[in-house]
DSSP file (Angstrom, degrees, kcal/mol; ACC not computed):
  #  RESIDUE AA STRUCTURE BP1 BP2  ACC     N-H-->O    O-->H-N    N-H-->O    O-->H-N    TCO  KAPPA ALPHA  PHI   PSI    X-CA   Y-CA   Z-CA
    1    1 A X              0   0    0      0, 0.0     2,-1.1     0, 0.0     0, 0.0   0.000 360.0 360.0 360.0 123.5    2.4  -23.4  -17.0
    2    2 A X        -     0   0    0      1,-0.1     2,-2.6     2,-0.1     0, 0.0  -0.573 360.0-160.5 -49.6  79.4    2.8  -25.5  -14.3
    3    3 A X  S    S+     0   0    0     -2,-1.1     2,-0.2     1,-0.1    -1,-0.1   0.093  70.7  77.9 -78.2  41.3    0.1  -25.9  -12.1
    4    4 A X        -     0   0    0     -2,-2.6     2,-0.8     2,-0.0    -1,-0.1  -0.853  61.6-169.1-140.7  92.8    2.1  -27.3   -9.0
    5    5 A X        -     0   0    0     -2,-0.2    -2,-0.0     4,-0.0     5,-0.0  -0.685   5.6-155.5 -77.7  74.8    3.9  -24.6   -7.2
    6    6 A X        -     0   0    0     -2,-0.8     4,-0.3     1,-0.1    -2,-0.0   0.231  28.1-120.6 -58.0 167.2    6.8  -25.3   -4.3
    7    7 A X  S >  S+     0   0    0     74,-0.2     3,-0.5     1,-0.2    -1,-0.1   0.738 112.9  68.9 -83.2 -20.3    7.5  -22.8   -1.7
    8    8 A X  T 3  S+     0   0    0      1,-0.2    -1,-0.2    73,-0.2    -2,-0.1   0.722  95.1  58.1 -77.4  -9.0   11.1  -22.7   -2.8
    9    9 A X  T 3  S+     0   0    0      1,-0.1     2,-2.5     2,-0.1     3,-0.5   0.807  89.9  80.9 -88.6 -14.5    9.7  -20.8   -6.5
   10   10 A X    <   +     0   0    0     -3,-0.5     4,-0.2    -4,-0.3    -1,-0.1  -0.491  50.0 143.0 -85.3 114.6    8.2  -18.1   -4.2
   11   11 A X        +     0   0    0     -2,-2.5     3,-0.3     1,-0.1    -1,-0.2   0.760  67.1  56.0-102.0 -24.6   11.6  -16.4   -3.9
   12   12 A X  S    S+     0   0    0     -3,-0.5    -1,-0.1     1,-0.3    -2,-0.1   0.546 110.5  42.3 -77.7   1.2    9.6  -12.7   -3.8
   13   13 A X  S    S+     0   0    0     48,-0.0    49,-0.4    60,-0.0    -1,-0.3   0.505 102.4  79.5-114.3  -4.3    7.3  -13.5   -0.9
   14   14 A X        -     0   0    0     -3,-0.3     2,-0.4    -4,-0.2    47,-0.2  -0.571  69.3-148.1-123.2 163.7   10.1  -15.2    1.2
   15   15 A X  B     -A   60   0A   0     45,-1.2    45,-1.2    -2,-0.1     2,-0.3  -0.990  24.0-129.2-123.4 114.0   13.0  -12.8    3.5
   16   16 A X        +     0   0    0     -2,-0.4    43,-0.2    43,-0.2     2,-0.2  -0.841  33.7 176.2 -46.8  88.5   16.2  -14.5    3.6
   17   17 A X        -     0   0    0     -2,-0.3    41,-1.0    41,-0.2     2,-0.2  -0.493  28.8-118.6-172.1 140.3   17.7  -14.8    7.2
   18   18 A X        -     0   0    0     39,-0.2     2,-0.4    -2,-0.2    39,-0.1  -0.635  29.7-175.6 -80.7 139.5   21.1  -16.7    8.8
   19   19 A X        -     0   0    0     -2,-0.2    37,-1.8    37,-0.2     2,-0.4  -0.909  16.5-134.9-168.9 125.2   20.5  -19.6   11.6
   20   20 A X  B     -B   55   0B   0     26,-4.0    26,-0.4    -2,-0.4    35,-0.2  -0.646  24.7-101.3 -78.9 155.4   23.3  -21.3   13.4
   21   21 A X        -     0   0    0     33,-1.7     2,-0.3    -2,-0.4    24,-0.2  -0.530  47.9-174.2 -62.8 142.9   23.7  -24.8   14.0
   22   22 A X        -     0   0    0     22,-0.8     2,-0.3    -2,-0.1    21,-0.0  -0.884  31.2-101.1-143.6 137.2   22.7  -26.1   17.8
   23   23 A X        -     0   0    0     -2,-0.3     2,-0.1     1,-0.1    22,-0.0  -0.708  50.4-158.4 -53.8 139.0   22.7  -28.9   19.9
   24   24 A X        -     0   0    0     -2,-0.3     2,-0.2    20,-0.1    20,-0.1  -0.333  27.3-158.1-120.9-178.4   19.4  -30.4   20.1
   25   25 A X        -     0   0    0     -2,-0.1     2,-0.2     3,-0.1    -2,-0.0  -0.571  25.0-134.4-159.6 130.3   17.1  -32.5   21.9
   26   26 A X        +     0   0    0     -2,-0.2     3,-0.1     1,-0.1    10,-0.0  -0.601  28.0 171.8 -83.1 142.2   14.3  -34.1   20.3
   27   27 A X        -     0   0    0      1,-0.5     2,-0.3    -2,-0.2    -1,-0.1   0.434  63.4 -13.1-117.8  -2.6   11.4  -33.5   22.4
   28   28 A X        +     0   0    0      2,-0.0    -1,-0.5     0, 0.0     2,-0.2  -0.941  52.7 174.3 160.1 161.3    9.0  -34.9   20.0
   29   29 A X        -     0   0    0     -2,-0.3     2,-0.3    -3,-0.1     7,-0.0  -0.992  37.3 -85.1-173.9 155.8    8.1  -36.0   16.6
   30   30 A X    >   -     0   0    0     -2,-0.2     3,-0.9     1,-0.1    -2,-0.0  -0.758  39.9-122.5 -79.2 139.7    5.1  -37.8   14.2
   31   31 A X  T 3  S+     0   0    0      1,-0.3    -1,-0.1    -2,-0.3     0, 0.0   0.174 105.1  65.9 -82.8  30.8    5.1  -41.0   14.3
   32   32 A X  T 3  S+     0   0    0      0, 0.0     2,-0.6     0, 0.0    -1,-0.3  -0.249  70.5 135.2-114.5  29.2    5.5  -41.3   10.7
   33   33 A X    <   -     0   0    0     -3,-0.9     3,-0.1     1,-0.2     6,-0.0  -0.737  43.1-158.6 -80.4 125.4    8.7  -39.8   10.7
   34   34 A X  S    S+     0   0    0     -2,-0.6     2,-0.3     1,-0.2    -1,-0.2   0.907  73.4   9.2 -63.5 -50.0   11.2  -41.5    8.7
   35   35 A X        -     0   0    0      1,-0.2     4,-0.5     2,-0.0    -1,-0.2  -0.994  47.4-173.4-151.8 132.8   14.8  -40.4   10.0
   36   36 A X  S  > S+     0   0    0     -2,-0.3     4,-1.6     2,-0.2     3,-0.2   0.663  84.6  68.8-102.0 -46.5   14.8  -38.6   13.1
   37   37 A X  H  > S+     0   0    0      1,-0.2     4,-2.7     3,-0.2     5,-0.2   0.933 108.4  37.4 -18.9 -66.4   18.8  -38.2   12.4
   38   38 A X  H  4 S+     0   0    0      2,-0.2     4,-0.4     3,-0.2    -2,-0.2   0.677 113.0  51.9 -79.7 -24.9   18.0  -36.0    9.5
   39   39 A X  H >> S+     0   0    0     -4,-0.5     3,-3.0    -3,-0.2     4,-1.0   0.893 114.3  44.5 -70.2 -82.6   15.0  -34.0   10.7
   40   40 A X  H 3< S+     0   0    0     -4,-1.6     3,-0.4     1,-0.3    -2,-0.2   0.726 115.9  50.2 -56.8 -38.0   16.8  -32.9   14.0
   41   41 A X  T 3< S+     0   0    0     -4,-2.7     3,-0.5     1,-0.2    -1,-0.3   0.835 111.4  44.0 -35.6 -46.3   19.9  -32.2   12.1
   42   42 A X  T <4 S+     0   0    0     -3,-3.0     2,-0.6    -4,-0.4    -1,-0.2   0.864 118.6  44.3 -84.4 -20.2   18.4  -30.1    9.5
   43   43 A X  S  < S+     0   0    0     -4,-1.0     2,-0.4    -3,-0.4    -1,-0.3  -0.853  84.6  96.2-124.7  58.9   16.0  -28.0   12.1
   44   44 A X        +     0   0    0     -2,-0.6   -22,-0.8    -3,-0.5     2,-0.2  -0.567  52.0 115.0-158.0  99.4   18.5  -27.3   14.9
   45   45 A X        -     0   0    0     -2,-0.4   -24,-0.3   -24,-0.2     2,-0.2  -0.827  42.6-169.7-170.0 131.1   19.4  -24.2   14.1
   46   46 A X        -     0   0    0    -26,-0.4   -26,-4.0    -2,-0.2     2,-0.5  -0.657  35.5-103.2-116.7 161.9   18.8  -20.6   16.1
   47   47 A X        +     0   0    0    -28,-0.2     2,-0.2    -2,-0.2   -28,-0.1  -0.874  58.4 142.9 -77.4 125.7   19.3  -16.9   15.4
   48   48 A X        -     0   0    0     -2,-0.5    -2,-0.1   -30,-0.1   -29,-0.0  -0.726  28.2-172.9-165.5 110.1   22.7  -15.8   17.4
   49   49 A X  S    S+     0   0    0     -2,-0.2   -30,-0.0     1,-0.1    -2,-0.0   0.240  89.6  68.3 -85.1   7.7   24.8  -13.2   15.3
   50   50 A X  S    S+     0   0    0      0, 0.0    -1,-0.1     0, 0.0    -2,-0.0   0.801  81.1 108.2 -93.6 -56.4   27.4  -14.0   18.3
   51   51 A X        -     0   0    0      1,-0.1    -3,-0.1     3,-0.0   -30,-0.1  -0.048  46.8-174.1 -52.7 114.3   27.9  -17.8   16.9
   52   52 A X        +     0   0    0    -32,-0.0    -1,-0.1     3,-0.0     3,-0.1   0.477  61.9 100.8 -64.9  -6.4   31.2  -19.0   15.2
   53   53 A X  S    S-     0   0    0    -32,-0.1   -31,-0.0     1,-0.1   -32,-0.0  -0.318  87.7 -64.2 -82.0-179.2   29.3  -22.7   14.4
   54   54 A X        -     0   0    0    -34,-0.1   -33,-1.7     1,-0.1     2,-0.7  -0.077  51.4-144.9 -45.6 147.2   28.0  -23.4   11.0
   55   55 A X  B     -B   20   0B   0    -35,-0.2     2,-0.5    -3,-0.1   -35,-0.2  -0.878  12.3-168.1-134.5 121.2   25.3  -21.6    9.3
   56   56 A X        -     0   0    0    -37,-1.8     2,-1.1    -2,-0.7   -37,-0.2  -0.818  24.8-127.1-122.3 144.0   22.4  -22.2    6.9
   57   57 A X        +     0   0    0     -2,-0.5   -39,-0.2   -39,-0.1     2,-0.1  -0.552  32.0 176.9 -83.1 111.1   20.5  -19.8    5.2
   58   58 A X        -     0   0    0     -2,-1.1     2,-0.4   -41,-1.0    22,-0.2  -0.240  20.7-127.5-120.7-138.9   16.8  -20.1    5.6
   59   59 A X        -     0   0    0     20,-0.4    20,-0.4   -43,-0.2   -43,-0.2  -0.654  14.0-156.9-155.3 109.6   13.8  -18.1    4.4
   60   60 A X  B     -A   15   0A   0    -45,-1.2   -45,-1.2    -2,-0.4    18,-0.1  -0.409  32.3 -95.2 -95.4 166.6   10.7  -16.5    6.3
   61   61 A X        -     0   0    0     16,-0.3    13,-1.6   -47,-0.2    14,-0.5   0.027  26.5-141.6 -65.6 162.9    7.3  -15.5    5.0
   62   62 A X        +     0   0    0    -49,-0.4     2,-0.2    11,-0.3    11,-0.2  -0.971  37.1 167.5-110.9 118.2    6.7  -11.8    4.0
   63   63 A X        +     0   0    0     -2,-0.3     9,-2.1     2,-0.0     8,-1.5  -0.733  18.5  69.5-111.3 173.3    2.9  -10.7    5.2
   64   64 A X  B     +C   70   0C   0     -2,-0.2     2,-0.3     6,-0.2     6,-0.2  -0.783  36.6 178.0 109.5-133.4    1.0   -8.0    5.6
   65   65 A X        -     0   0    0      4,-1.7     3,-0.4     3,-0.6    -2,-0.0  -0.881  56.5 -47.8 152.0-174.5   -0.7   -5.5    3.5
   66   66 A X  S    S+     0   0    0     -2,-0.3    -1,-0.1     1,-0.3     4,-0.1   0.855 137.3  51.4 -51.3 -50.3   -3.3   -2.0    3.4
   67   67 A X  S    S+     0   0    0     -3,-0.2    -1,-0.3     2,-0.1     2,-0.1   0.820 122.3  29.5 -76.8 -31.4   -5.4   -4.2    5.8
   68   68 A X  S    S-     0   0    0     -3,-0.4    -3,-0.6     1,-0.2     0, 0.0  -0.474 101.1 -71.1 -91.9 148.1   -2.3   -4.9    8.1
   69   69 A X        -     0   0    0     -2,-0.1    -4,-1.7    -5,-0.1     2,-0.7  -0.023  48.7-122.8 -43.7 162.3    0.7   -3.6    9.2
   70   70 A X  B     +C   64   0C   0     -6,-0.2    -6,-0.2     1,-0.2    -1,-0.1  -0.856  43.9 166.8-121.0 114.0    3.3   -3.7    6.3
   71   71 A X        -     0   0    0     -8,-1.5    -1,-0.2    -2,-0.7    -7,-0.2   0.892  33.0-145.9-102.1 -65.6    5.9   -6.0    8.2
   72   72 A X  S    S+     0   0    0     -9,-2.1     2,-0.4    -3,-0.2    -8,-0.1  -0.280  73.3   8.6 114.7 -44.2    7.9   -6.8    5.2
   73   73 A X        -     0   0    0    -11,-0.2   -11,-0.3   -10,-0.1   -12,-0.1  -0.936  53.4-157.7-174.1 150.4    8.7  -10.5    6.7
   74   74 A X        -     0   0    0    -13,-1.6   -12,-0.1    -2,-0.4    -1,-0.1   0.920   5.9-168.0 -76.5 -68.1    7.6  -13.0    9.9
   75   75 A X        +     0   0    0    -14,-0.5     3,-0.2     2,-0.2   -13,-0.0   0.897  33.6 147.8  35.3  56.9   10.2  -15.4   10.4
   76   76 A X  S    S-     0   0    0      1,-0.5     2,-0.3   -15,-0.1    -1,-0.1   0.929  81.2 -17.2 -55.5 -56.0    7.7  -17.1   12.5
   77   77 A X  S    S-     0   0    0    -16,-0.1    -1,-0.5   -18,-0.0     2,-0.4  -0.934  77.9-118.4-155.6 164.3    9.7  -20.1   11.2
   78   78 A X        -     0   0    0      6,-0.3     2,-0.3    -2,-0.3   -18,-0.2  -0.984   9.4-143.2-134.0 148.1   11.9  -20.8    8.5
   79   79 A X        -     0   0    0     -2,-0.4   -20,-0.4   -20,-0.4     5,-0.2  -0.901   9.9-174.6-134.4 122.8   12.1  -22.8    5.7
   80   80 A X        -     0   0    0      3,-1.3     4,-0.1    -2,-0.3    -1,-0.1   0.328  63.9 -86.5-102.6   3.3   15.0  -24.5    4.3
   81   81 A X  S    S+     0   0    0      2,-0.6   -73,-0.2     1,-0.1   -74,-0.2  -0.360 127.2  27.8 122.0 -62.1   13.8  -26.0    1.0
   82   82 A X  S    S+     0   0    0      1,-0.1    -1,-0.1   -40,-0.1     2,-0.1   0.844 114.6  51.8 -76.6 -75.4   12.7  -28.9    3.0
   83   83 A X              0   0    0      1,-0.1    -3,-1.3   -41,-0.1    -2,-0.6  -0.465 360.0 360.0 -79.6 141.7   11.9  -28.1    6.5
   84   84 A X              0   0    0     -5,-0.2    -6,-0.3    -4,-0.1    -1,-0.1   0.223 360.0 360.0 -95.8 360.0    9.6  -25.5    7.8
């Protein structure tokens, strides 16, 4: 067994969910970011079921439980493999 676990193996806790492509402005960033290109590319992306642009599929968290509502998924934020 592997004891190093990505987020991309949990595929049964995660909701899948559709995101267009956007025009951005970076408004910020760490300053240990490598390519600033490639971050704001891959993360500029909204929900709009209206939008003809391009689309990537990404995949939000599932919570809750007995103690909690049972919500079934967040999408707080979404996570693409890479990017949260």
């Amino acid at each position: 067994m592997n004891p190093i676990c990505s987020l991309a193996e949990l595929n049964e806790n995660l909701v899948p969910f559709t995101a267009r492509q956007v025009t951005s402005k970076l408004i910020w960033r760490a300053e240990d970011s490598l390519n600033i290109e490639v971050l704001q590319k891959a993360c500029s992306y909204i929900i709009d079921s209206a939008s003809s642009s391009s689309h990537k599929i990404f995949h939000a968290e599932r919570y809750g439980g007995s103690g909690i509502q049972r919500n079934g998924g967040g999408a707080r934020c979404g996570f693409d493999g890479s990017y949260q």
